[in-house]
C-alpha positions as CSV (number, residue, x, y, z in Angstrom):
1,X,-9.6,103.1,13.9
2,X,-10.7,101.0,11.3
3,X,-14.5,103.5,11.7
4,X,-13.9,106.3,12.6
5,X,-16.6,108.8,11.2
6,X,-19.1,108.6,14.1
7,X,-16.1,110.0,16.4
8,X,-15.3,112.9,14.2
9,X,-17.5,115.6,14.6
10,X,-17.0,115.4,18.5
11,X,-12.8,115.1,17.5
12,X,-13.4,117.8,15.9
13,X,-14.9,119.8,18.8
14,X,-12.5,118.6,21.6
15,X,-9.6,119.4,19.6
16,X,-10.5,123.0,18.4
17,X,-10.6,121.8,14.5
18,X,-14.5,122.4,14.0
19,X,-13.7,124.2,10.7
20,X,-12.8,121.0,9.2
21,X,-15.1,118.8,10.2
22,X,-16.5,119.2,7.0
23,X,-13.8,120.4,4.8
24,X,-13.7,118.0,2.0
25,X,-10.0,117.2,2.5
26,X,-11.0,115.3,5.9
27,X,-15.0,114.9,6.0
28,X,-14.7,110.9,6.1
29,X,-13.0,108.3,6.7
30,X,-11.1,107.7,3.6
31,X,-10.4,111.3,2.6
32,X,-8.9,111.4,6.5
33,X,-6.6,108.4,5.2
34,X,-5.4,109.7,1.9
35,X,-4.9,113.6,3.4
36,X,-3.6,111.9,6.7
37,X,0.3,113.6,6.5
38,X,-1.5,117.2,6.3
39,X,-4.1,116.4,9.1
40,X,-1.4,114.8,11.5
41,X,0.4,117.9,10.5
42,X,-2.3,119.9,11.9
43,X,-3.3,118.4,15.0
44,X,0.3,117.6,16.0
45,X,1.0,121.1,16.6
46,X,-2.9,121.3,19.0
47,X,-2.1,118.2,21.0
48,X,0.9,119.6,22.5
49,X,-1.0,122.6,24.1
50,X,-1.8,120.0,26.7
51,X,-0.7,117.3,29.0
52,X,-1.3,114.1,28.3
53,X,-3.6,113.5,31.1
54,X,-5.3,116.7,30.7
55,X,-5.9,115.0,26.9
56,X,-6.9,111.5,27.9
57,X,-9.7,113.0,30.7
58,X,-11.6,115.5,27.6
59,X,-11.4,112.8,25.0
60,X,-12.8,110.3,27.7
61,X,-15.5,112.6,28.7
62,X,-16.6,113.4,25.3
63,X,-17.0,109.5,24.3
64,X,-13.7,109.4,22.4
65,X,-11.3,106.6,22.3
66,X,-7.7,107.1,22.9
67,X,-4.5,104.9,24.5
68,X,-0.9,106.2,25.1
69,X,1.4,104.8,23.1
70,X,3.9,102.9,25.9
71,X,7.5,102.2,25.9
72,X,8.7,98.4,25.7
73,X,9.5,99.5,29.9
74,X,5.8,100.7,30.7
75,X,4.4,97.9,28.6
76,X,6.4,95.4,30.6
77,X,5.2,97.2,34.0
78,X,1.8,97.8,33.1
79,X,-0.4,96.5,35.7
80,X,-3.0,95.3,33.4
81,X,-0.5,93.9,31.1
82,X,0.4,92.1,34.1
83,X,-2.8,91.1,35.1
84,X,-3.6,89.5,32.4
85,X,-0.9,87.3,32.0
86,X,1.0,88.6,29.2
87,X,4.6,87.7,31.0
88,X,6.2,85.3,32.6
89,X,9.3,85.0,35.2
90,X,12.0,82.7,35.0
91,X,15.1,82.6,36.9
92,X,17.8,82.8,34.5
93,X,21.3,81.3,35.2
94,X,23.0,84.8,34.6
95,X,20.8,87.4,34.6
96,X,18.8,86.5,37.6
97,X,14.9,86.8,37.5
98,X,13.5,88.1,34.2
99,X,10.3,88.7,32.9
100,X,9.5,87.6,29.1
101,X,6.3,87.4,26.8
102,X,3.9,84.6,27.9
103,X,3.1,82.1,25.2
104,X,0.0,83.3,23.1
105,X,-2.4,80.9,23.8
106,X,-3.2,79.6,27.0
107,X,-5.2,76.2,27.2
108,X,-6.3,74.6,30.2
109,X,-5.7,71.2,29.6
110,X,-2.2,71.3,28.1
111,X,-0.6,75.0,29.2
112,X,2.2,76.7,27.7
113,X,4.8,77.4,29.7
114,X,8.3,79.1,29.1
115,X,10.7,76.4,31.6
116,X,13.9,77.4,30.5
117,X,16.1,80.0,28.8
118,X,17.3,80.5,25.2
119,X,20.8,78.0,24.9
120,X,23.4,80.4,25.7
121,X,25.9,78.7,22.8
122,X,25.0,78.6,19.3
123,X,27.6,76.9,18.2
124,X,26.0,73.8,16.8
125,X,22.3,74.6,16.5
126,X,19.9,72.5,15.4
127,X,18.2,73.0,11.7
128,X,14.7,70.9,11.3
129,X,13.5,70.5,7.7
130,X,10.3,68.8,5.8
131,X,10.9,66.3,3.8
132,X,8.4,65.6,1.2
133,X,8.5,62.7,-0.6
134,X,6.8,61.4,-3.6
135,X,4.0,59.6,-2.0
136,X,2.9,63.2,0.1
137,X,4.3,62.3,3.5
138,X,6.1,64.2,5.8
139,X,8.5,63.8,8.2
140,X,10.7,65.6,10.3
141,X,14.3,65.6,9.8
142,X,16.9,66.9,12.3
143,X,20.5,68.2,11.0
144,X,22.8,69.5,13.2
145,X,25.2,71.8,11.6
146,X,28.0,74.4,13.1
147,X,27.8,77.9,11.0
């Protein structure tokens, strides 16, 4: 959290730390980040007296922000993930029906699309270079190459 001083105090409070709201090792924001090993240290210990959802529903109540941390698996089925369009399906000559990573951008005139696999061979892969030359063009240059 690149702020995270307003949240602190009520941190503090939900997670049974109120003694060091303001100890000087961890009173701000930058003494949290250069003392952070000795505070993870501490609260690392707290946060496994509950469950996870137990966790989320009191920092949620209290104002706080938090977000599991999710496996590639639940990111990939995460239904807001989903939702949003961060994958895409493509049938795959072997594997069947996959799900990849959308393209980053998505513009409505011109799309981007994932239509077909990765080449299955590599055996003679294409290499593209610049070319500068002395008059500060560029172009393209295409070299095929077995490695």
């Amino acid at each position: 959290m690149v702020q995270s001083d307003p949240f602190w105090p009520a941190f503090c409070r939900v997670v049974g730390i109120e003694h060091l709201q303001h100890d000087p090792l961890y009173e701000n924001n930058l003494q949290r980040e250069k003392n952070g090993k000795s505070l993870i240290a501490i609260i690392s210990n707290i946060f496994l007296t509950k469950k996870l959802d137990e966790r989320e529903k009191i920092f949620d109540e209290n104002g706080l922000i938090c977000g599991r941390v999710l496996s590639p698996t639940d990111v990939v089925n995460d239904k807001q993930a989903s939702e949003n369009g961060f994958f895409t399906e493509i049938d795959h000559p072997i594997a069947g029906l996959i799900k990849l990573i959308a393209g980053p951008a998505d513009f409505s005139a011109t799309p981007a699309t994932i239509r077909t696999p990765a080449p299955r061979s590599v055996s003679t892969p294409k290499r593209f270079f610049w070319n500068w030359d002395i008059g500060g063009k560029t172009s393209l240059i295409s070299k095929s190459r077995a490695l």
